[in-house]
ZAKOL-111662 format. One line per field, with one value per atom (N, C-alpha, C): residue number from 1; atom name; z, x, y. Coordinates in Angstrom, 2 decimals, always signed. Layout:
BEGIN
k = c(NUM,...) $
a = c(CA,...) $
pz = c(Z,...) $
px = c(X,...) $
py = c(Y,...) $
***
This chain:
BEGIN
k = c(1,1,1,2,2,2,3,3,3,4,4,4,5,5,5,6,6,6,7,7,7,8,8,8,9,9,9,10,10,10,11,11,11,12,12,12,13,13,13,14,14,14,15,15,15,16,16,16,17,17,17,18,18,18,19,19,19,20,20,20,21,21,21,22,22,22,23,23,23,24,24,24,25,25,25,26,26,26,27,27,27,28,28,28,29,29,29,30,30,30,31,31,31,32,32,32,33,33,33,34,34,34,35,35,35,36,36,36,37,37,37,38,38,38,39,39,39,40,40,40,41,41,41,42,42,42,43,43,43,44,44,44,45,45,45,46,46,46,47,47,47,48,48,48,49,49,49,50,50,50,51,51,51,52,52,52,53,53,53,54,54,54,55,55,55,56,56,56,57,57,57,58,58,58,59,59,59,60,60,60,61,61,61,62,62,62,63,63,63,64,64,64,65,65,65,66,66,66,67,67,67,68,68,68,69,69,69,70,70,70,71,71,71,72,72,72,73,73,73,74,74,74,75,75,75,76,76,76,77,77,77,78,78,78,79,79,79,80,80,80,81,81,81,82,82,82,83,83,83,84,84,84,85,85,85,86,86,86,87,87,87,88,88,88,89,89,89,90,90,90,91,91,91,92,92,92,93,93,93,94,94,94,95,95,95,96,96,96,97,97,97,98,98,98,99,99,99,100,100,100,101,101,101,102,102,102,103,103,103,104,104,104,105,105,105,106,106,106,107,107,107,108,108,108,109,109,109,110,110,110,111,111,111,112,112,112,113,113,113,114,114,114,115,115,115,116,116,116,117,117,117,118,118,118,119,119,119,120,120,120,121,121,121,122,122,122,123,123,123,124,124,124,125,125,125,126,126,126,127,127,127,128,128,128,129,129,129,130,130,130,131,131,131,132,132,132,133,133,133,134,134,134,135,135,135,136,136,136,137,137,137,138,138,138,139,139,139,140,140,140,141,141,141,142,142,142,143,143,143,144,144,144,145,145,145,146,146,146,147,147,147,148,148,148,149,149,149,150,150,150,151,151,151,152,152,152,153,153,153,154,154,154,155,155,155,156,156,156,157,157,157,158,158,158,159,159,159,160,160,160,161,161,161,162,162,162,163,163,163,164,164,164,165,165,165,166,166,166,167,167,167,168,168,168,169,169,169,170,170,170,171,171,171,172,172,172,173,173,173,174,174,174,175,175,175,176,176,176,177,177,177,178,178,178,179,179,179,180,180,180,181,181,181,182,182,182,183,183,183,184,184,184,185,185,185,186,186,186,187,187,187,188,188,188,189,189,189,190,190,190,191,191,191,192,192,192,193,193,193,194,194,194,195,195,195,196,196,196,197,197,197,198,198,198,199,199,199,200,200,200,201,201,201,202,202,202,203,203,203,204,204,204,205,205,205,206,206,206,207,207,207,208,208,208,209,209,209,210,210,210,211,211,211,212,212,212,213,213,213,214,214,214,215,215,215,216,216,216,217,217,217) $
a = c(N,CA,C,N,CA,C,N,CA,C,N,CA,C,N,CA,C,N,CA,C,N,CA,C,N,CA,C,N,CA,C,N,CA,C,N,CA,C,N,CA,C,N,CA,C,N,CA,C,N,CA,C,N,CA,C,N,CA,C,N,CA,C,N,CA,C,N,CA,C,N,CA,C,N,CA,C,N,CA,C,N,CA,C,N,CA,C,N,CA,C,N,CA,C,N,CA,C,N,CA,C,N,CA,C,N,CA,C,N,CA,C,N,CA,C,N,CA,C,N,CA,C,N,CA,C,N,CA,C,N,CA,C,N,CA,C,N,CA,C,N,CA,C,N,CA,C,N,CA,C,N,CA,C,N,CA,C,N,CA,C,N,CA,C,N,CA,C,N,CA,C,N,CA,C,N,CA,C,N,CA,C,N,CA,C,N,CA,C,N,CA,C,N,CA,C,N,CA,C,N,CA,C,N,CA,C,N,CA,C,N,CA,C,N,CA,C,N,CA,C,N,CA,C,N,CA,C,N,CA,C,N,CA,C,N,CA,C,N,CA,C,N,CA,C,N,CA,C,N,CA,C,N,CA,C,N,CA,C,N,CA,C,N,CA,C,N,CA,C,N,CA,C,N,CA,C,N,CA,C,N,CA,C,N,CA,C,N,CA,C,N,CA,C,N,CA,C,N,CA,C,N,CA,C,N,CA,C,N,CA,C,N,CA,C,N,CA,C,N,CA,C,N,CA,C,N,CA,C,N,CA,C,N,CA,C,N,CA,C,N,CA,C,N,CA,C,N,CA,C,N,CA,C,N,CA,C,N,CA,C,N,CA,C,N,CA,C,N,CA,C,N,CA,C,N,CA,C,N,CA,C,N,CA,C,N,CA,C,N,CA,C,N,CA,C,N,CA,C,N,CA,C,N,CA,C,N,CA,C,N,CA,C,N,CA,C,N,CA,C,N,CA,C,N,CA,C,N,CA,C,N,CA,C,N,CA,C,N,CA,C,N,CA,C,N,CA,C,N,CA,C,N,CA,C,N,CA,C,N,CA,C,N,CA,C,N,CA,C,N,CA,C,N,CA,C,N,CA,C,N,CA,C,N,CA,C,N,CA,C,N,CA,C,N,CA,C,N,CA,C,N,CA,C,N,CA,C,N,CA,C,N,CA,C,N,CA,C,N,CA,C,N,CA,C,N,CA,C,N,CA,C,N,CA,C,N,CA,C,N,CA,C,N,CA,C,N,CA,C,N,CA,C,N,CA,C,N,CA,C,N,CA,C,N,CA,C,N,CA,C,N,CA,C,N,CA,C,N,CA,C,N,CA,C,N,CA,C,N,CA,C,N,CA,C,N,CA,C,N,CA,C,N,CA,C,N,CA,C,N,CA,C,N,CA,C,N,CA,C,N,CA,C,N,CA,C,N,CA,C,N,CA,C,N,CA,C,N,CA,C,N,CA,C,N,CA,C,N,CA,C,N,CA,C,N,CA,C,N,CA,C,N,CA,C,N,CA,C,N,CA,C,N,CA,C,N,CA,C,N,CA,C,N,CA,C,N,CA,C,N,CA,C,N,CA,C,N,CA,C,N,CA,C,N,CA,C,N,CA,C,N,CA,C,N,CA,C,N,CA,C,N,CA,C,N,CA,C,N,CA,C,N,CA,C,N,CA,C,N,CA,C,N,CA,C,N,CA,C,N,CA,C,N,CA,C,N,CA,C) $
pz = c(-32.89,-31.58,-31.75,-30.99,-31.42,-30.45,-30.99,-30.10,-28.73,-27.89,-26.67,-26.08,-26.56,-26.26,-26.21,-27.12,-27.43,-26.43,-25.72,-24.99,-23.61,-23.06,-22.01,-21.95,-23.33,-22.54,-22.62,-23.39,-23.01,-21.48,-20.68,-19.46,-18.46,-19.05,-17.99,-18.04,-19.39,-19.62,-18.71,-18.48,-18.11,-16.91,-15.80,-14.50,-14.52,-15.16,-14.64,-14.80,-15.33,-15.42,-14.02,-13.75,-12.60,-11.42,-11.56,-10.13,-10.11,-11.61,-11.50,-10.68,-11.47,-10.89,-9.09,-8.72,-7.16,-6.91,-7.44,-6.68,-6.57,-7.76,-7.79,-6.70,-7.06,-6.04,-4.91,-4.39,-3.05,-2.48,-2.99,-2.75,-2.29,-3.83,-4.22,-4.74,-4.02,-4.56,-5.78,-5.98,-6.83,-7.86,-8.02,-9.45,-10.51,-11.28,-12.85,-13.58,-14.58,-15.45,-16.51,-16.74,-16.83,-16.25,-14.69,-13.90,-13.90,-13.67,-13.48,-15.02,-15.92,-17.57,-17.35,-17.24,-16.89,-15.79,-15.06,-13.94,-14.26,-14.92,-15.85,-17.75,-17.73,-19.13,-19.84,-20.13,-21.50,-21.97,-22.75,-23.33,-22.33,-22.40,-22.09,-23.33,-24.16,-25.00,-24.71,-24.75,-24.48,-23.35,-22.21,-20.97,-21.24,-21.86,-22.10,-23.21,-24.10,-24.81,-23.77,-22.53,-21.72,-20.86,-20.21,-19.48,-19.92,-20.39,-21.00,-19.75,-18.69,-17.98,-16.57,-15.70,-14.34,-13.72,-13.66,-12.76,-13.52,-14.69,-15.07,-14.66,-14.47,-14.05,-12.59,-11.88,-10.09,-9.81,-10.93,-10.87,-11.01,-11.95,-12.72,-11.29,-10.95,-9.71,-8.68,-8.15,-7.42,-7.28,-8.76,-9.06,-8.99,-9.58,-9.58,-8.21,-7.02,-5.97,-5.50,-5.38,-4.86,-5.92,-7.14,-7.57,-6.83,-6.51,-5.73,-4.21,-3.71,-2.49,-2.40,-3.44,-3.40,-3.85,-4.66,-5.00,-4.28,-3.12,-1.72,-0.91,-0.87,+0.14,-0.60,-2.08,-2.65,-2.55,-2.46,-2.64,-0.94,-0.19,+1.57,+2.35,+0.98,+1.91,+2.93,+2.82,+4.39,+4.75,+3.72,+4.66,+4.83,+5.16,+5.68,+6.48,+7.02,+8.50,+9.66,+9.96,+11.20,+11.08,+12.04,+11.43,+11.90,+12.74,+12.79,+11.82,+11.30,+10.53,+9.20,+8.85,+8.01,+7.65,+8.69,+8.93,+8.42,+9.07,+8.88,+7.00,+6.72,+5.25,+4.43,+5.24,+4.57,+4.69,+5.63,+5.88,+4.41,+4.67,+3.10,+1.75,+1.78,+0.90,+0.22,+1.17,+0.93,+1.14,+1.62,+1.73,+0.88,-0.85,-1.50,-2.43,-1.87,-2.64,-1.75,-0.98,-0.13,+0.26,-1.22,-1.52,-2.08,-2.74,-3.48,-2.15,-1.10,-0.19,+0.36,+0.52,+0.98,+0.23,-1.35,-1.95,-2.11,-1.86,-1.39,-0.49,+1.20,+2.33,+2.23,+1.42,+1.18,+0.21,-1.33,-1.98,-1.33,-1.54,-1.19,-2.47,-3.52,-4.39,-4.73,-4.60,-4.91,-4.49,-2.99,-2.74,-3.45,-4.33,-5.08,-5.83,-6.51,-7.45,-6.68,-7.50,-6.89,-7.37,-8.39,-9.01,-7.86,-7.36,-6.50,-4.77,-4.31,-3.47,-3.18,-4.07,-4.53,-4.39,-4.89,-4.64,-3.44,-3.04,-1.50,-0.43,-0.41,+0.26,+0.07,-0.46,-0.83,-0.22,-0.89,-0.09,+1.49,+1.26,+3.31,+3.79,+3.29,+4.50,+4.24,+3.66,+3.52,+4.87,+4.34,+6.11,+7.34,+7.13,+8.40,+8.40,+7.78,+8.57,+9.39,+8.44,+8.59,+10.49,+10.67,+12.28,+13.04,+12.32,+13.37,+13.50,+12.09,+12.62,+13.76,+13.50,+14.47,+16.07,+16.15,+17.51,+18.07,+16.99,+17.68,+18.21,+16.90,+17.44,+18.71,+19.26,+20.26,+20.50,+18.98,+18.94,+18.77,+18.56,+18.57,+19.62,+19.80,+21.26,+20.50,+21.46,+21.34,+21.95,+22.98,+22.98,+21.82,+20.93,+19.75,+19.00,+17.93,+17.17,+15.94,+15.36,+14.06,+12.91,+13.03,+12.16,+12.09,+13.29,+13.70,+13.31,+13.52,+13.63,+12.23,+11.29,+9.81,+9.21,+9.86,+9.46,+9.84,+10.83,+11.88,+10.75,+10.47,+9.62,+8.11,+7.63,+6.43,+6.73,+7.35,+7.46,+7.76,+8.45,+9.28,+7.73,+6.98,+5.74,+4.81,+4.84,+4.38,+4.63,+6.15,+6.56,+6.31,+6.21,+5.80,+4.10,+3.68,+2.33,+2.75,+3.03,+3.24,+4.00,+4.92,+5.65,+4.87,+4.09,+2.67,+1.87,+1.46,+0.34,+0.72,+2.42,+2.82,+3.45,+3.17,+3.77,+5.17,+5.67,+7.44,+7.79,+6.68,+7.11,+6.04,+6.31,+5.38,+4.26,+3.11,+2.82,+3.20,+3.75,+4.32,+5.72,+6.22,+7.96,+7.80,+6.08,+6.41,+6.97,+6.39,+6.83,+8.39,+8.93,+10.30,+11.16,+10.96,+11.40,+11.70,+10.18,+10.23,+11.22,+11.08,+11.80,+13.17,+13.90,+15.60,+15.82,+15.07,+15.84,+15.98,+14.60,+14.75,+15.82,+15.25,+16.54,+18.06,+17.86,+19.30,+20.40,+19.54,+19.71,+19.75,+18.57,+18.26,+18.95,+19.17,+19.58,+21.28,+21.65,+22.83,+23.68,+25.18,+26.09,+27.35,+28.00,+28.89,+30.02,+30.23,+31.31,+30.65,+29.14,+28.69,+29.43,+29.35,+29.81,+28.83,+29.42,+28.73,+27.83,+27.75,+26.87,+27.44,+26.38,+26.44,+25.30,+25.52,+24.58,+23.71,+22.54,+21.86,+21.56,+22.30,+21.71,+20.17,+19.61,+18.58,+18.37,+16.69,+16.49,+15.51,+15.59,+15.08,+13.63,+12.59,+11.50,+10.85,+12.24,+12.00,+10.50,+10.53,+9.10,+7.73,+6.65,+5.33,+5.12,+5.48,+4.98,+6.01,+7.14,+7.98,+7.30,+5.95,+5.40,+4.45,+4.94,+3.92,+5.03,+6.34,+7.36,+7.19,+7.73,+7.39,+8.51,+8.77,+9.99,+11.12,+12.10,+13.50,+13.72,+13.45,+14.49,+15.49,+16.22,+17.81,+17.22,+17.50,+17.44,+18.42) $
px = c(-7.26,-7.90,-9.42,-9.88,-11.56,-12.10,-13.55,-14.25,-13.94,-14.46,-14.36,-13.04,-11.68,-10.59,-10.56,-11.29,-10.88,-12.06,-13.30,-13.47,-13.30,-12.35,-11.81,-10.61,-9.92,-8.66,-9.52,-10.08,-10.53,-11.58,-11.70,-12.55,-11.20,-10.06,-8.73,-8.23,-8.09,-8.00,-8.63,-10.13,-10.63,-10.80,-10.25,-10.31,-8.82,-7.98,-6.05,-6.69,-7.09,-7.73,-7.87,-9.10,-10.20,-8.92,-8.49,-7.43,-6.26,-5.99,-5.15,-5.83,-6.61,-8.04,-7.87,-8.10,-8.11,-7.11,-6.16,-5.11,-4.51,-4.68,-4.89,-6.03,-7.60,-8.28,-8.30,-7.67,-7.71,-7.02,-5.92,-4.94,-5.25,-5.96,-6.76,-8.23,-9.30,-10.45,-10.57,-9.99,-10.42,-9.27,-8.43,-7.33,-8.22,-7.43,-7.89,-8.02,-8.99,-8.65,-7.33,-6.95,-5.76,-4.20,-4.78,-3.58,-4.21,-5.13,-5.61,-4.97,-5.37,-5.07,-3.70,-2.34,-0.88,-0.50,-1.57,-1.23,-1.66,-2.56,-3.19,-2.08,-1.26,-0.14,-1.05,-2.46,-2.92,-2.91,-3.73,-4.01,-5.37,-5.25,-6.61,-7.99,-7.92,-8.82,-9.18,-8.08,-8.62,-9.14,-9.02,-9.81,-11.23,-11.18,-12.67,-13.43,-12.56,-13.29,-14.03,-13.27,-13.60,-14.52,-14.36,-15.26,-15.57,-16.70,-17.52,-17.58,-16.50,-16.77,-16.49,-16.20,-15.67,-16.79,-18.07,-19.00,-19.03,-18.73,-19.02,-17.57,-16.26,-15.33,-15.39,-16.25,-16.38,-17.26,-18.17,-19.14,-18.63,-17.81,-17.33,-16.52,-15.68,-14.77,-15.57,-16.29,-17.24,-18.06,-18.54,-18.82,-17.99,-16.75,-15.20,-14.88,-15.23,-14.87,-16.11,-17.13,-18.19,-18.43,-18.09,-17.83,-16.21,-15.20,-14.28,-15.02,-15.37,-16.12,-16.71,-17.77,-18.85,-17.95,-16.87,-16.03,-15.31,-15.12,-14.41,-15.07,-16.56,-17.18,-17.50,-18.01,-17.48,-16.78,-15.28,-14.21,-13.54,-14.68,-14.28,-15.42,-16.90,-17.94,-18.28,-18.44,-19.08,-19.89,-21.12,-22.10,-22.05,-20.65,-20.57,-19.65,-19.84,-19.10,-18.90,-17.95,-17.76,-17.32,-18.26,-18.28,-17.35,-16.14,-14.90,-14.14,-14.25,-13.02,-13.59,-15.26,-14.82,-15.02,-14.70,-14.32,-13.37,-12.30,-10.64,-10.57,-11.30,-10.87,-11.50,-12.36,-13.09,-11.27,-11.32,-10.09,-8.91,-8.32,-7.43,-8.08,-9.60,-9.46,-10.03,-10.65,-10.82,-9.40,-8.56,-7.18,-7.07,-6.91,-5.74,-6.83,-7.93,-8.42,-9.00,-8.18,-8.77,-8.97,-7.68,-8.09,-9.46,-9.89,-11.48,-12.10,-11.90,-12.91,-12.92,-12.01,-11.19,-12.12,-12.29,-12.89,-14.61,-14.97,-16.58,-16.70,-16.02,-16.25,-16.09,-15.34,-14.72,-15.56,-16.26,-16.62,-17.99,-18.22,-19.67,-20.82,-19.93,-20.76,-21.32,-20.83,-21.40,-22.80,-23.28,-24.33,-25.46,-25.56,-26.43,-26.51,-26.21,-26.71,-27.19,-28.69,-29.11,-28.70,-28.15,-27.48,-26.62,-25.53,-24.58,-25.55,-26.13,-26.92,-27.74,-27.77,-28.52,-27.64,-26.58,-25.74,-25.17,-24.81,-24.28,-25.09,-26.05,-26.85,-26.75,-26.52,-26.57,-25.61,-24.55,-23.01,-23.18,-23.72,-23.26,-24.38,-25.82,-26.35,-25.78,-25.20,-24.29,-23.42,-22.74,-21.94,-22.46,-23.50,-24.86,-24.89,-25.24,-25.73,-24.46,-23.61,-22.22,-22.28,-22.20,-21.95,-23.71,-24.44,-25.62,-25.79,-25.18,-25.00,-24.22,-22.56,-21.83,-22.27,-22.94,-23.57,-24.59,-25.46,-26.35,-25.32,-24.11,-23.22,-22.50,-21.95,-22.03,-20.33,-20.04,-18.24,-18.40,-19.29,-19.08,-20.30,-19.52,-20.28,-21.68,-22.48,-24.16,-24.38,-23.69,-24.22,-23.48,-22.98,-22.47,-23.32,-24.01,-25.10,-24.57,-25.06,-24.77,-24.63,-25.58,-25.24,-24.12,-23.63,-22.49,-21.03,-21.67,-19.97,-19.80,-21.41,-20.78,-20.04,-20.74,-20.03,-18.46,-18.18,-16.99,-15.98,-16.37,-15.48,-15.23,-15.91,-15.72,-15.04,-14.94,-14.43,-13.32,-12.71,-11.60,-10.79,-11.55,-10.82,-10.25,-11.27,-10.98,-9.78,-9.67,-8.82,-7.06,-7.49,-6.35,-5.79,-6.74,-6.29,-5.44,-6.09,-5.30,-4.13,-4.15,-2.88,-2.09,-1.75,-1.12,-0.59,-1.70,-1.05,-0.47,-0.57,+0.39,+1.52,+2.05,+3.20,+3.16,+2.04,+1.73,+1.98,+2.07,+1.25,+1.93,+3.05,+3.15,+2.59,+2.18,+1.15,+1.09,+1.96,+2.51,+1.79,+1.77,+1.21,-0.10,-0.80,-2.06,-3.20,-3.44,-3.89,-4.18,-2.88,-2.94,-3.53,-3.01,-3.49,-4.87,-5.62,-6.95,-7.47,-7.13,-7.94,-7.62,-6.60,-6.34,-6.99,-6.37,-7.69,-9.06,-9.76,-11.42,-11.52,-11.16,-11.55,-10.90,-10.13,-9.89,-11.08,-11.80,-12.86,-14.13,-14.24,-15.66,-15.80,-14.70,-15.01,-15.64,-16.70,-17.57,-16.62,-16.22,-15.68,-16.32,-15.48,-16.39,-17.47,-16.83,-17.49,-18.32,-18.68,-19.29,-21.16,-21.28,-23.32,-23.90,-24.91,-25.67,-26.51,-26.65,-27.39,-27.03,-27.28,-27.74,-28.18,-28.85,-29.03,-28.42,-27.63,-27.12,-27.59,-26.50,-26.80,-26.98,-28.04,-28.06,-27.14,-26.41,-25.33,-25.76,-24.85,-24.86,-24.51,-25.11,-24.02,-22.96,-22.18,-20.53,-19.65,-19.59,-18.82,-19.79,-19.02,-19.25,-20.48,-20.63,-20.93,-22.19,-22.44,-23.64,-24.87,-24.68,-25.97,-26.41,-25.74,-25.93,-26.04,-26.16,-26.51,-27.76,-27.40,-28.77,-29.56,-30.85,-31.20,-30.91,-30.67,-30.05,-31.42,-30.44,-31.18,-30.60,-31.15,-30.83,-31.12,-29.62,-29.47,-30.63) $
py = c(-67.36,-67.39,-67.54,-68.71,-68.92,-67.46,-67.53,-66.96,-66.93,-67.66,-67.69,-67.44,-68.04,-67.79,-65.93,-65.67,-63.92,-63.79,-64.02,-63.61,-63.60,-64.66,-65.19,-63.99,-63.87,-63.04,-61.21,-60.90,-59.76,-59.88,-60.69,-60.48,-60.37,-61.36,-61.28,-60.00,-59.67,-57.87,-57.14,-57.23,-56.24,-56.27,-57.08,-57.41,-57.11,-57.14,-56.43,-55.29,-54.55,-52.88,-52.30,-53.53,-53.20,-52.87,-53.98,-54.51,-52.85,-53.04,-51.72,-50.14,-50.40,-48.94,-49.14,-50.14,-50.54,-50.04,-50.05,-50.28,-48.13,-47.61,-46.08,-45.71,-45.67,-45.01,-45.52,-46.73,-46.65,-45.61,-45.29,-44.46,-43.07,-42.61,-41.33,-41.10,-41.40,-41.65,-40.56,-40.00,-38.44,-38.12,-39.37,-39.94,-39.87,-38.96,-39.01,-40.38,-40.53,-41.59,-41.83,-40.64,-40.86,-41.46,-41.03,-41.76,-43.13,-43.65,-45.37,-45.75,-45.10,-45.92,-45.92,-45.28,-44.85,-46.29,-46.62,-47.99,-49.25,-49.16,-50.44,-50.46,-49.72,-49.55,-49.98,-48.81,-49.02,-47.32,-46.89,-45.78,-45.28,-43.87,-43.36,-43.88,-43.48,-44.49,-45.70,-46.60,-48.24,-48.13,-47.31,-47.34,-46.50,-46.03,-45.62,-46.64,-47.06,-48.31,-49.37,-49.79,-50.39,-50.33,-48.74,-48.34,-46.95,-46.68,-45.73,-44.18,-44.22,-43.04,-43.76,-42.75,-42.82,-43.70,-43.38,-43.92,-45.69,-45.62,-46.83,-47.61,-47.27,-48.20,-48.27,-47.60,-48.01,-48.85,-48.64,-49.91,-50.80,-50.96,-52.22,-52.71,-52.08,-52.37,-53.16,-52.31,-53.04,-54.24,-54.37,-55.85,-56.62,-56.23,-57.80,-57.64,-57.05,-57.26,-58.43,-57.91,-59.01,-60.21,-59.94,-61.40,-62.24,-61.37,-62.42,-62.78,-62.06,-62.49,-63.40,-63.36,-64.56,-66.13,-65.66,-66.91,-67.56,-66.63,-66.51,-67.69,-67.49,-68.39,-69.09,-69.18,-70.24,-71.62,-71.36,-71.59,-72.33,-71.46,-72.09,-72.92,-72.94,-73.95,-73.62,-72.15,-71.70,-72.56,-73.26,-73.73,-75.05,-75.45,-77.09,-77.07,-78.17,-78.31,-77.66,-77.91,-76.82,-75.65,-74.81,-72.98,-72.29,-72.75,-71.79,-72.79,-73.69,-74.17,-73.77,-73.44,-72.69,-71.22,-70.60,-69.39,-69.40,-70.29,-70.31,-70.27,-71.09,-71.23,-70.28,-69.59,-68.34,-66.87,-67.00,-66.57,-66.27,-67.65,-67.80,-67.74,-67.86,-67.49,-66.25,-65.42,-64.41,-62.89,-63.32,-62.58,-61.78,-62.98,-62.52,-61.39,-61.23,-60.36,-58.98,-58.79,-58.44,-56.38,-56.18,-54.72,-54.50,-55.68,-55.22,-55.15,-55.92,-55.64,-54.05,-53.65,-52.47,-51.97,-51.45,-50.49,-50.72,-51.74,-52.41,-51.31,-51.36,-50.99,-49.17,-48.75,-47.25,-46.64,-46.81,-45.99,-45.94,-44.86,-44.58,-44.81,-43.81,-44.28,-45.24,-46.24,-48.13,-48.12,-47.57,-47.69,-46.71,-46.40,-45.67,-46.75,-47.77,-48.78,-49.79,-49.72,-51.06,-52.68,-52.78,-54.25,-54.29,-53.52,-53.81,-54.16,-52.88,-53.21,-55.07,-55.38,-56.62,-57.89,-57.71,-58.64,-58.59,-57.02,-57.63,-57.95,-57.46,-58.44,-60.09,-60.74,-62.31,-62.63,-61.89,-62.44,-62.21,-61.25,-60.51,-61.60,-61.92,-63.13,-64.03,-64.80,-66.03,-65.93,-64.60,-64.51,-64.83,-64.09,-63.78,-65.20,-65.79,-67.55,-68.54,-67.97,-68.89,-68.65,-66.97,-66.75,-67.03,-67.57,-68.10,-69.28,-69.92,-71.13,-71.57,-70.52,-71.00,-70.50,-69.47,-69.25,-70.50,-71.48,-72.20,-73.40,-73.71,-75.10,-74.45,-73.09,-72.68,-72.60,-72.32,-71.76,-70.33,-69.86,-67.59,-67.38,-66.18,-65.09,-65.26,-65.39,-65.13,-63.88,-62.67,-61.70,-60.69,-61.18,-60.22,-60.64,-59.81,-60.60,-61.14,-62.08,-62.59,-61.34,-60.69,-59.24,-58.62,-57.90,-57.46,-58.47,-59.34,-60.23,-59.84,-60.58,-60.92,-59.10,-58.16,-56.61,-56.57,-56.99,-56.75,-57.60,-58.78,-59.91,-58.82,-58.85,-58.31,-56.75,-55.98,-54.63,-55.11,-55.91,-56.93,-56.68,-57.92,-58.12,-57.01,-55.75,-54.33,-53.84,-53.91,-53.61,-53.77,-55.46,-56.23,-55.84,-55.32,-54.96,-53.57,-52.27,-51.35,-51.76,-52.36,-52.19,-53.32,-53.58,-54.54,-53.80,-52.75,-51.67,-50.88,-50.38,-49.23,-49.87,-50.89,-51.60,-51.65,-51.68,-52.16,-53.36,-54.79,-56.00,-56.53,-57.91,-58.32,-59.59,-59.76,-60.40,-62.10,-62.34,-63.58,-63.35,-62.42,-62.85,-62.22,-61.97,-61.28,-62.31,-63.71,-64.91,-64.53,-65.71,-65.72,-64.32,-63.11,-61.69,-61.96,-62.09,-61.63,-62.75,-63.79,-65.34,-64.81,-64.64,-64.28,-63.33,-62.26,-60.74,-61.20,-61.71,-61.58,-63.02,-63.84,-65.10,-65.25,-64.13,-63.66,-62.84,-62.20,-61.84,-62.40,-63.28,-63.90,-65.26,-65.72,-67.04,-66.75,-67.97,-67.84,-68.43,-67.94,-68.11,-68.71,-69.44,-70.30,-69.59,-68.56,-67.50,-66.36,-66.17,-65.48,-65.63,-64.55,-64.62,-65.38,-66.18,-67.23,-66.26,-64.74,-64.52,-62.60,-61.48,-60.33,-59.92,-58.73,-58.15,-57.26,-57.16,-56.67,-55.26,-54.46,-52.95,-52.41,-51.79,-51.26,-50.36,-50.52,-50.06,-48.74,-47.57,-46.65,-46.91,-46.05,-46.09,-45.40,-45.74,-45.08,-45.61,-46.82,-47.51,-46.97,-46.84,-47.09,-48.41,-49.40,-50.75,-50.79,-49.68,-50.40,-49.82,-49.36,-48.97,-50.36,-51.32,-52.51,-54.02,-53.86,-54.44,-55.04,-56.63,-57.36,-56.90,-57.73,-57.52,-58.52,-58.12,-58.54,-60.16,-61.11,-62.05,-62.80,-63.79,-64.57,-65.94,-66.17,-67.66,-68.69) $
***
């Protein structure tokens, strides 16, 4: 096995870990490393070879979530064409990853690092433009703000992860689900007000401590 081959499969290694870890603390934020190593079928050792301590595998988690995200919009061209079609494809393809979003939106801890802080910001205004663009072409509500929507979309997706893992939702109708609820909502209606002012939002959610700032299409 050359180099790179051995480092390609130890990064695939260490992202089945991550995914495994997701898939325990969503459950139980306060699971031993022992139960995550027991769900990932390695040793407690090789999981500490991997990750040097608890705070260091939530980090780690956290990053392979906003690296699928960002691969997400990536992967759907938010910033071309038309902004509900590619919503839609933001949609599929942010789904299948969509427990990492779940644990983005849920640990708290994440927000004490600033590397993570840093990146989600990038991803989350990417969002932010996608819904101001689509407010100026004049397919999403203009009195919901571009801020809000891009929060509302992504907790949406959170959502869609938990209710996946608790057998709410089956992963076949998670797609369509997420696209009807939020653009049932977001999309601008013929009788909507030509304009208001958007109430300032509390910070009830996990994720509104990571809120861009509010602008007007």
């Amino acid at each position: 096995m050359s180099h790179l081959d051995y480092t390609r499969c130890m990064a695939t290694d260490r992202d089945t870990v991550l995914e495994a870890a997701v898939g325990v603390l969503s459950r139980r934020p306060t699971a031993h490393l022992d139960e995550i190593a027991r769900a990932a079928h390695i040793s407690r050792a090789t999981l500490h070879r991997l990750f040097p301590g608890r705070d260091a595998l939530i980090r780690e988690v956290g990053l392979l979530g906003l690296r699928r995200f960002a691969a997400a919009l990536d992967t759907a061209a938010i910033e071309e064409g038309d902004a509900e079609a590619a919503l839609r494809r933001l949609v599929d393809a942010a789904v299948p990853d969509a427990m990492l979003c779940a644990f983005l939106a849920g640990e708290n801890q994440l927000y004490e690092n600033d590397d993570i802080n840093d990146l989600w910001e990038v991803q989350i205004e990417r969002l932010h433009a996608l819904f101001l663009r689509g407010q100026r072409e004049g397919a999403f509500r203009i009195e919901l703000s571009a801020a809000w929507l891009s929060e509302a979309f992504f907790d949406l997706v959170a959502g869609i992860g938990w209710a996946i893992q608790d057998g709410r939702l089956a992963p076949r109708d998670a797609a369509f689900s997420l696209a009807e609820l939020f653009l049932g909502g977001a999309l601008r209606r013929p009788d909507a007000a030509a304009s208001a002012t958007p109430t300032p939002l509390s910070p009830t959610h996990s994720t509104s401590d990571r809120k861009p700032e509010t602008d007007t299409p």
